[in-house]
PDB file of N, CA, C and O in Angstrom:
ATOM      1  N   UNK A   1      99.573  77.799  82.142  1.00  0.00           N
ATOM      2  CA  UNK A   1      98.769  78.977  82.489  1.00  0.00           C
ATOM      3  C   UNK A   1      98.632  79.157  84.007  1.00  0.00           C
ATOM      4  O   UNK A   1      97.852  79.997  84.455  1.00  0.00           O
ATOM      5  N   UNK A   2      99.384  78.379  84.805  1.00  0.00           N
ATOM      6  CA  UNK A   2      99.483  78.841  86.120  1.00  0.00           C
ATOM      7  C   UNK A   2      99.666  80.068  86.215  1.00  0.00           C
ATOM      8  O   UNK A   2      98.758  80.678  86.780  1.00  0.00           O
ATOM      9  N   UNK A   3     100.432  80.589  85.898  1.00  0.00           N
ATOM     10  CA  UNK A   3     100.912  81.999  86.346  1.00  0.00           C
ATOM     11  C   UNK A   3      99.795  82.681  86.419  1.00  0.00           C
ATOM     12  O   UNK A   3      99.497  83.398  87.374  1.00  0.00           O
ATOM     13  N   UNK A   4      98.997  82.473  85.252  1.00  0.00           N
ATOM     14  CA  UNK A   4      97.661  83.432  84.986  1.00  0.00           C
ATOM     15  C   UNK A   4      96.531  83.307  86.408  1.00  0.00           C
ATOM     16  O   UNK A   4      95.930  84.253  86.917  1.00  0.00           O
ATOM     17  N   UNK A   5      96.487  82.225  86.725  1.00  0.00           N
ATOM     18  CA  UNK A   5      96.132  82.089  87.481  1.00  0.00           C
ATOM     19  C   UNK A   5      96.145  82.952  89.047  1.00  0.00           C
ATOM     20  O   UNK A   5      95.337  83.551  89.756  1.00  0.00           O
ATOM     21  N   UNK A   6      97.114  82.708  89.057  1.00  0.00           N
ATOM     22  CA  UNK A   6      97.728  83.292  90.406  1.00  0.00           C
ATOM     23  C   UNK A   6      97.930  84.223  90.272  1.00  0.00           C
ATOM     24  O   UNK A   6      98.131  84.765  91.358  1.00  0.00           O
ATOM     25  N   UNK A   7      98.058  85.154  89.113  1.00  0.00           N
ATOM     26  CA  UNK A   7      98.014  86.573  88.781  1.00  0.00           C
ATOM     27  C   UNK A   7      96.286  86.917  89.250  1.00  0.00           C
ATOM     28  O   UNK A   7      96.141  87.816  90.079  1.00  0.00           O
ATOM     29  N   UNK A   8      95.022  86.209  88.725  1.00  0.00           N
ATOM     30  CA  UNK A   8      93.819  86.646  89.097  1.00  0.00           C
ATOM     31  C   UNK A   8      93.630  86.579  90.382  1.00  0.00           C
ATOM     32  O   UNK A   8      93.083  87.428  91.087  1.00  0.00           O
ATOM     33  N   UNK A   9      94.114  85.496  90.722  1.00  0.00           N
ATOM     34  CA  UNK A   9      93.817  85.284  92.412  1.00  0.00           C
ATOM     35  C   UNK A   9      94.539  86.402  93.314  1.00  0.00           C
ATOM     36  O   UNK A   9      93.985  86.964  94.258  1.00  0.00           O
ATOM     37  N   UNK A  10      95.537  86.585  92.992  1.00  0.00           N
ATOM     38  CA  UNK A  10      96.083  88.071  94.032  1.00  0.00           C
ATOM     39  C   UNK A  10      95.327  89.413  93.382  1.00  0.00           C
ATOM     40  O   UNK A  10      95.270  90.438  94.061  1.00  0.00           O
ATOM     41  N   UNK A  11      94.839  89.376  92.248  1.00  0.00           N
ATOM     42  CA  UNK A  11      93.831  90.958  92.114  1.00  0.00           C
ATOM     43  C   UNK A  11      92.498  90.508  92.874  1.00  0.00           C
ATOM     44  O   UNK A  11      91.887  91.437  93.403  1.00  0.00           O
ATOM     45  N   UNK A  12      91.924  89.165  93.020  1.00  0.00           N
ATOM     46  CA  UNK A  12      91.300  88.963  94.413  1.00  0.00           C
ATOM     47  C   UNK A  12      91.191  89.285  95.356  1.00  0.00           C
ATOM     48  O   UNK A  12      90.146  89.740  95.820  1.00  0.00           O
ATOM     49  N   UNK A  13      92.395  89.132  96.031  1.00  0.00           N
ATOM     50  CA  UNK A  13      92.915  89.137  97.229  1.00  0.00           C
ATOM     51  C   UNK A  13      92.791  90.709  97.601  1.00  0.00           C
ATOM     52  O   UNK A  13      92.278  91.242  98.584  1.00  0.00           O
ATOM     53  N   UNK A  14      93.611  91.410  96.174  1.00  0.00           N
ATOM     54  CA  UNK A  14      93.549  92.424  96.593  1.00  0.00           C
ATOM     55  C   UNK A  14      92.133  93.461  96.233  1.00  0.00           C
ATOM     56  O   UNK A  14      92.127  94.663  96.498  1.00  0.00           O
ATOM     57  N   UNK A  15      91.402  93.001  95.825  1.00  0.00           N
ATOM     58  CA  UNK A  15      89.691  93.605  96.164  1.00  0.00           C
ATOM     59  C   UNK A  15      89.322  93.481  97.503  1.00  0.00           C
ATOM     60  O   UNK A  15      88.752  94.311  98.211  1.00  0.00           O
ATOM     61  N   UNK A  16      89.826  92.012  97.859  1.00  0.00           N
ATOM     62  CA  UNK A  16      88.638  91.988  98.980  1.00  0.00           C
ATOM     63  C   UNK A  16      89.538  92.941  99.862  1.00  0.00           C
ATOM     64  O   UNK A  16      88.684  93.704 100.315  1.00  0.00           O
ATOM     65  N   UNK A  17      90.911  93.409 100.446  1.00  0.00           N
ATOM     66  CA  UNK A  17      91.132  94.094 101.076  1.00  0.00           C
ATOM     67  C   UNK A  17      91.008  95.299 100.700  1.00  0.00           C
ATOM     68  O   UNK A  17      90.960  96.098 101.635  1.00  0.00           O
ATOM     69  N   UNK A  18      90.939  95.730  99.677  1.00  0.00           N
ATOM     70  CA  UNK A  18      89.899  97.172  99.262  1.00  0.00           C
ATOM     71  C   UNK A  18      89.043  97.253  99.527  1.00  0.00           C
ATOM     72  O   UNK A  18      88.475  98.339  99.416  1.00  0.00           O
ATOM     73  N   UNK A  19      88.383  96.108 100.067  1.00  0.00           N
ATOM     74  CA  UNK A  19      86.544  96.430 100.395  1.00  0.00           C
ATOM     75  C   UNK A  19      86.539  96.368 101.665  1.00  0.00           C
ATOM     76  O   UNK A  19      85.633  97.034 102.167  1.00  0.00           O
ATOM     77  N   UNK A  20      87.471  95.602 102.682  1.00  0.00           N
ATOM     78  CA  UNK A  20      87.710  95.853 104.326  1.00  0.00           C
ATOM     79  C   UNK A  20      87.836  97.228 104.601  1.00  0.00           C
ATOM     80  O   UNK A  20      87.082  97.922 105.283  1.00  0.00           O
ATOM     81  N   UNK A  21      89.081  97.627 103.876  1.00  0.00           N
ATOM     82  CA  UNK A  21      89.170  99.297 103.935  1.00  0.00           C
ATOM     83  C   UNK A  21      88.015 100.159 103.918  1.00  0.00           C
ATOM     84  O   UNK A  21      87.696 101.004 104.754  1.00  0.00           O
ATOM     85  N   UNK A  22      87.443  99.837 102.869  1.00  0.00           N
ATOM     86  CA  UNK A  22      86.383 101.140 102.592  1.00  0.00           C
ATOM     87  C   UNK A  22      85.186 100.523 103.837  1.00  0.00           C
ATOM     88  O   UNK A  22      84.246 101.280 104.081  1.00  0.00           O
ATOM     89  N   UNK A  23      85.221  99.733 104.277  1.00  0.00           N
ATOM     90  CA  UNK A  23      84.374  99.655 105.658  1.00  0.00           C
ATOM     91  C   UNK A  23      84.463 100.354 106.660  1.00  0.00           C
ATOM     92  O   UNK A  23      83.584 100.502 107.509  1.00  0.00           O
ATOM     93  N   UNK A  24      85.560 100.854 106.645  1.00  0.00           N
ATOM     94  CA  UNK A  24      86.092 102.032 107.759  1.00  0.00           C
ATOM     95  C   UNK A  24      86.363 100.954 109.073  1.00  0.00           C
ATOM     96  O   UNK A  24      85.554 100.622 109.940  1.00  0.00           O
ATOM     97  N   UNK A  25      87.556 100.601 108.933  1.00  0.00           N
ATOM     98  CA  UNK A  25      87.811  99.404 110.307  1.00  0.00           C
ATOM     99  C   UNK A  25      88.397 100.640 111.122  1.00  0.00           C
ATOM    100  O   UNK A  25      88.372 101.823 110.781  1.00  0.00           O
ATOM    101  N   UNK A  26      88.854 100.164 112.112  1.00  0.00           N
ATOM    102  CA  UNK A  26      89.527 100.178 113.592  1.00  0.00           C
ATOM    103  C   UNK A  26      90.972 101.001 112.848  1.00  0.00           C
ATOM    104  O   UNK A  26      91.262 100.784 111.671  1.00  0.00           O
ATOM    105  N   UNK A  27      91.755 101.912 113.693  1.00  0.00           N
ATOM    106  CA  UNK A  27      92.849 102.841 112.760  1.00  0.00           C
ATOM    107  C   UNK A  27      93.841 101.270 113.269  1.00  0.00           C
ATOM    108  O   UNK A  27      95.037 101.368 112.997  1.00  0.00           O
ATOM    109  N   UNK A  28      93.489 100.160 113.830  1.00  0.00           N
ATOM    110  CA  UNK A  28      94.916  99.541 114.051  1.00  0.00           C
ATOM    111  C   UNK A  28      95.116  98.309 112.885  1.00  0.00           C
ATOM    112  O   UNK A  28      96.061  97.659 112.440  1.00  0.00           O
ATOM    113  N   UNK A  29      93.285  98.410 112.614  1.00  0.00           N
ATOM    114  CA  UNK A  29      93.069  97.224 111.587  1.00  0.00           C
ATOM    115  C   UNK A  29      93.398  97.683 110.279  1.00  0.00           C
ATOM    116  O   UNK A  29      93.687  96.869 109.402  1.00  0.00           O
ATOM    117  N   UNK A  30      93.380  99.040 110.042  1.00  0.00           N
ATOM    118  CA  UNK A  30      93.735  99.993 109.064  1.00  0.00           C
ATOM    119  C   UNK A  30      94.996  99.402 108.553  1.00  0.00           C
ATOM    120  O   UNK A  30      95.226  98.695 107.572  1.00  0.00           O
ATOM    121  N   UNK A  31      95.954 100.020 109.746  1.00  0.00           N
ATOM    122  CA  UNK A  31      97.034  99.797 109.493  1.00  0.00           C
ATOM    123  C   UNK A  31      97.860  98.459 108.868  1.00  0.00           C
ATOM    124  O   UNK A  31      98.882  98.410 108.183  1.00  0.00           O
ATOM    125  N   UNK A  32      96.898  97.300 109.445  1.00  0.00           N
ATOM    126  CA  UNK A  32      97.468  95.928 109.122  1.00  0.00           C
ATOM    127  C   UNK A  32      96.316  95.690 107.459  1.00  0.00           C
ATOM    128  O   UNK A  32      95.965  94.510 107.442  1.00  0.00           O
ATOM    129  N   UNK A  33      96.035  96.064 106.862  1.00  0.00           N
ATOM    130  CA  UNK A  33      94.955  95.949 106.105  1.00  0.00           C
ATOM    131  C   UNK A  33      96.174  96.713 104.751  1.00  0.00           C
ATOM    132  O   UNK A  33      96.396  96.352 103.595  1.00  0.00           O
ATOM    133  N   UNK A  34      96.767  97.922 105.619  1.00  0.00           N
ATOM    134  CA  UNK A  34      97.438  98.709 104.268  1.00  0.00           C
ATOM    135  C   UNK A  34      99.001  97.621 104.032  1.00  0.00           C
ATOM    136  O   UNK A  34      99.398  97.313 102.908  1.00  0.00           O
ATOM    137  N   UNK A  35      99.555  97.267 105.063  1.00  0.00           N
ATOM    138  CA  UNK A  35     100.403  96.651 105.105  1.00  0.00           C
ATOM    139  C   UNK A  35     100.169  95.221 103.766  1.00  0.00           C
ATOM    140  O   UNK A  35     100.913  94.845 102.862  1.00  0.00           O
ATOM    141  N   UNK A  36      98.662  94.708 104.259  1.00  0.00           N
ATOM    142  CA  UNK A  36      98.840  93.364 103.200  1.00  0.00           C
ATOM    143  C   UNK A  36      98.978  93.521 102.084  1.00  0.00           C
ATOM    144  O   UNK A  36      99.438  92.669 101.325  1.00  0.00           O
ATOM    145  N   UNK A  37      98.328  95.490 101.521  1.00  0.00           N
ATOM    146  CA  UNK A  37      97.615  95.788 100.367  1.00  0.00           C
ATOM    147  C   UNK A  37      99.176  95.889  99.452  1.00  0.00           C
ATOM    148  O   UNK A  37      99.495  95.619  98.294  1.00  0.00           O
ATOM    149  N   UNK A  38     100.110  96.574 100.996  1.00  0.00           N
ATOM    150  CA  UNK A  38     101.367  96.625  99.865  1.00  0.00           C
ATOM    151  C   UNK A  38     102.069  95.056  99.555  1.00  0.00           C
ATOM    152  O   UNK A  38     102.529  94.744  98.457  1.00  0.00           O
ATOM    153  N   UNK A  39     102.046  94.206 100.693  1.00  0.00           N
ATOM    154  CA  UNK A  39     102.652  92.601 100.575  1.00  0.00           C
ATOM    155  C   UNK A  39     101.768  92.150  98.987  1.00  0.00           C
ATOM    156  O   UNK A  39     102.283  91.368  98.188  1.00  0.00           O
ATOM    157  N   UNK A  40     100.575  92.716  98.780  1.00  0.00           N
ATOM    158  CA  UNK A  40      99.687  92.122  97.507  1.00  0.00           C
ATOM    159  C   UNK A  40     100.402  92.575  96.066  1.00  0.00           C
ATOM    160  O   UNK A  40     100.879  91.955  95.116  1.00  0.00           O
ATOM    161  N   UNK A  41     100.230  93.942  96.394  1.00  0.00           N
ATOM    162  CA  UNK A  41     100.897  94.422  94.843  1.00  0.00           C
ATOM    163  C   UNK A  41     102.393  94.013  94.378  1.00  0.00           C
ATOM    164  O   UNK A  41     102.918  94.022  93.265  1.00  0.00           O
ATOM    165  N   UNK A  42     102.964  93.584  95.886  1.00  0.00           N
ATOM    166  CA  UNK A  42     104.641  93.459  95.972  1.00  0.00           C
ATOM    167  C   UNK A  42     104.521  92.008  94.948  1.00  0.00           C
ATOM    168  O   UNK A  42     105.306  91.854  94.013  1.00  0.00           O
ATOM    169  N   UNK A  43     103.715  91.256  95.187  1.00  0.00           N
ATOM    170  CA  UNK A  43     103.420  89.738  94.813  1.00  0.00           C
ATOM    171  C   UNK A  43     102.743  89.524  93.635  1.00  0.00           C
ATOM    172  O   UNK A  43     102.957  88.590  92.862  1.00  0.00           O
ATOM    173  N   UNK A  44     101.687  90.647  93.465  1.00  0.00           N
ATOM    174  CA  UNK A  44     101.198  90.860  91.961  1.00  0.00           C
ATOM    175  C   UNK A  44     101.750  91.745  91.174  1.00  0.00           C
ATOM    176  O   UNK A  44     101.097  91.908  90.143  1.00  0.00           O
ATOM    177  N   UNK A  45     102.472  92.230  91.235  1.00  0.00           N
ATOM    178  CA  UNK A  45     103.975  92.492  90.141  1.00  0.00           C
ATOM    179  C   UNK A  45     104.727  91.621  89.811  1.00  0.00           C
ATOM    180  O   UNK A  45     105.176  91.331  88.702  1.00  0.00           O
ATOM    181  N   UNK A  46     104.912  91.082  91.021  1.00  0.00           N
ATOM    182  CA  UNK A  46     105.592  90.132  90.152  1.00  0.00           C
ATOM    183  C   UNK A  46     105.771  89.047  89.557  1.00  0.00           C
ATOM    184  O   UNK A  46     106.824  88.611  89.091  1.00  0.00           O
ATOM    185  N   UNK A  47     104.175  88.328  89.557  1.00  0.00           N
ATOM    186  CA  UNK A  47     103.459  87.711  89.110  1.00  0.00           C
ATOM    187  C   UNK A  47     103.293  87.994  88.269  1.00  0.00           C
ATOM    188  O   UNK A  47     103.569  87.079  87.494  1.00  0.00           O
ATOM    189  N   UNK A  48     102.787  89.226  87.542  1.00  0.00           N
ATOM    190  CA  UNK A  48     102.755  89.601  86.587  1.00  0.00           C
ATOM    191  C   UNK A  48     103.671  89.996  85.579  1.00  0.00           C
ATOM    192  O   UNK A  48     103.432  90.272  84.403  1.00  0.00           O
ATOM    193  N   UNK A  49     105.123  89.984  86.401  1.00  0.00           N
ATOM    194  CA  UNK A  49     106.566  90.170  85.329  1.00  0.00           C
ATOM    195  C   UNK A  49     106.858  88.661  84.825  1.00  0.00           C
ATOM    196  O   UNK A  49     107.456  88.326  83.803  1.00  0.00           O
ATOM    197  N   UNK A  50     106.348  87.945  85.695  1.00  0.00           N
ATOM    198  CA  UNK A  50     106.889  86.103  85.448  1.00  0.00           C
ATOM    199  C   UNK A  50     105.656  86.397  84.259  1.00  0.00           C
ATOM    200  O   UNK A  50     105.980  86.588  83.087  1.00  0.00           O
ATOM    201  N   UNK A  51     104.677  86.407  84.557  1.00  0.00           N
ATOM    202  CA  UNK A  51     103.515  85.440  83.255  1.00  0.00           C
ATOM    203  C   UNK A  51     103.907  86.217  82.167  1.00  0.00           C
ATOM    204  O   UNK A  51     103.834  85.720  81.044  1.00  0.00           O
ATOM    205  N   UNK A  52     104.483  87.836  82.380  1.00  0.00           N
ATOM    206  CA  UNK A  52     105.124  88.145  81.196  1.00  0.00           C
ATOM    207  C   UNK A  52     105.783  87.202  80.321  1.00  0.00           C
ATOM    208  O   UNK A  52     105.554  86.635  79.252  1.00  0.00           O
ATOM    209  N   UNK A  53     106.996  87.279  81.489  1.00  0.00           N
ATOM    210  CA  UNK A  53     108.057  86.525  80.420  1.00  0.00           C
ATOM    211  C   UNK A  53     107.881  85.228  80.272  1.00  0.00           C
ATOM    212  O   UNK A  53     108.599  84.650  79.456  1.00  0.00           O
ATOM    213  N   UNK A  54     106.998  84.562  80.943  1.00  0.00           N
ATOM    214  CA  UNK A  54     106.409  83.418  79.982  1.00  0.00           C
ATOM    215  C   UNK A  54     106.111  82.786  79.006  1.00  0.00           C
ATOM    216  O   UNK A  54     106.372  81.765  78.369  1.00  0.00           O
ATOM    217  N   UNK A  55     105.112  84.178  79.068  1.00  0.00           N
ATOM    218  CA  UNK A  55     104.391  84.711  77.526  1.00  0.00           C
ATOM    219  C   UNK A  55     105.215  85.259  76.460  1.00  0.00           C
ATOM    220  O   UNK A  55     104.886  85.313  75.275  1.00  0.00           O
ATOM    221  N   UNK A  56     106.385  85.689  77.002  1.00  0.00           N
ATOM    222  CA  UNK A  56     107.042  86.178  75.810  1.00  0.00           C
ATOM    223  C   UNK A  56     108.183  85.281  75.278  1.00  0.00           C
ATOM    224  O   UNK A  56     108.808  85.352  74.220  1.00  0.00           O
ATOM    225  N   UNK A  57     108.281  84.377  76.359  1.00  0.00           N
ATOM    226  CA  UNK A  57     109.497  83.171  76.188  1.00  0.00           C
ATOM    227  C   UNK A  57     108.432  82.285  75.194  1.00  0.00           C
ATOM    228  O   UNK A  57     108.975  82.058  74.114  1.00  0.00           O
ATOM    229  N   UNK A  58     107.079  81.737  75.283  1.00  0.00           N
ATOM    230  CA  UNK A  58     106.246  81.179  74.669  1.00  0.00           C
ATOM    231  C   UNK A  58     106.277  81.293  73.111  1.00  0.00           C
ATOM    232  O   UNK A  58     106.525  80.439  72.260  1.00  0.00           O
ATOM    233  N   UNK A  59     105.916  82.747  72.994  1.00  0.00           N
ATOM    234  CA  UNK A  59     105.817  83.201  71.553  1.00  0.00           C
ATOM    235  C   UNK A  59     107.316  83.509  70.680  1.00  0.00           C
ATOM    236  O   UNK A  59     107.508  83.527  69.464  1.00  0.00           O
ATOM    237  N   UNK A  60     108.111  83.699  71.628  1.00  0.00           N
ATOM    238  CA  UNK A  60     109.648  83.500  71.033  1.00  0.00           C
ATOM    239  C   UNK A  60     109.854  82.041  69.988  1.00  0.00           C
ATOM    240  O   UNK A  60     110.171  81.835  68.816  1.00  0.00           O
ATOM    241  N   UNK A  61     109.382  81.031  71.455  1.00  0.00           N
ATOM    242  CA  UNK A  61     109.908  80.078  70.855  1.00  0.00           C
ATOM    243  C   UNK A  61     108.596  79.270  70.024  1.00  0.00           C
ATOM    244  O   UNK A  61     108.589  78.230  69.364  1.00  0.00           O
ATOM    245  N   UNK A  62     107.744  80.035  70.301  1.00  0.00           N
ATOM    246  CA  UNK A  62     106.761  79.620  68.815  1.00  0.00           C
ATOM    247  C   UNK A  62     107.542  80.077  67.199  1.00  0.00           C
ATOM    248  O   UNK A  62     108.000  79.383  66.291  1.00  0.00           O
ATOM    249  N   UNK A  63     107.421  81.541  67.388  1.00  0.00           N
ATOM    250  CA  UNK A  63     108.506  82.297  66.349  1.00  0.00           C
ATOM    251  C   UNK A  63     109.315  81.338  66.063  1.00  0.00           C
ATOM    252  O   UNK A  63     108.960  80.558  65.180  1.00  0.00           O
ATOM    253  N   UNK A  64     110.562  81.147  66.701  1.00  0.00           N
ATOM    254  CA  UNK A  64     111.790  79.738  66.306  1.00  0.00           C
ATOM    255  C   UNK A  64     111.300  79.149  65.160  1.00  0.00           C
ATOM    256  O   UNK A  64     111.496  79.416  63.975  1.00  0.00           O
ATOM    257  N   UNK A  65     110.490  78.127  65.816  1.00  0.00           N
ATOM    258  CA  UNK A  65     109.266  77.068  65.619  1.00  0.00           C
ATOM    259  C   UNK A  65     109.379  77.069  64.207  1.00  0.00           C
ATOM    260  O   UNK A  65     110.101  76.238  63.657  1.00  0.00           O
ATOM    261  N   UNK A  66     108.498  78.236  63.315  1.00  0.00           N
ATOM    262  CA  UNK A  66     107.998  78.809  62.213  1.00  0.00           C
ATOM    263  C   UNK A  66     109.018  78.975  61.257  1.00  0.00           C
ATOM    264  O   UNK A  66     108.924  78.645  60.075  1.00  0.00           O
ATOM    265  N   UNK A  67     109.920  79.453  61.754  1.00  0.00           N
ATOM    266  CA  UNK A  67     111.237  79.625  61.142  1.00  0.00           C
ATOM    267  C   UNK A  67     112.292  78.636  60.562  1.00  0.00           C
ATOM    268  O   UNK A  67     113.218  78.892  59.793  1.00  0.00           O
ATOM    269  N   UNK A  68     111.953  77.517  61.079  1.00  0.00           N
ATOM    270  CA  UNK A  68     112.651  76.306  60.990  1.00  0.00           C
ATOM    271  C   UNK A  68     111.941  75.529  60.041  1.00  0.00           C
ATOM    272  O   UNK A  68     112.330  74.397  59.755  1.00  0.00           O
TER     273      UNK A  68
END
């Protein structure tokens, strides 16, 4: 369940830089603030395509499992 993990921790990550934003920073802090927001989602996608197929490699080979 790592993955899961690290899937919650970057929707973390990416709150708390939703909540810098809506503070109304500096237009330069802005800028480096939108930059992480996209490095976040870039990283929680695909975090979230791995725990997919985890999860779906998991229950595959549960399925097998049953079958046998």
């Amino acid at each position: 369940m790592k993955r899961q993990e690290e899937v919650e921790e970057l929707q973390d990550k990416i709150n708390r830089v939703a909540q810098h934003m809506q503070q109304g920073p500096s237009h330069h802090k802005m800028k480096d603030l939108r930059k992480d927001m996209e490095d976040l989602q870039k990283d929680l996608r695909k975090a979230q395509e791995d725990y997919q197929k985890e999860l779906n490699k998991a229950l595959d080979d549960d399925a097998k499992k049953r079958r046998h």
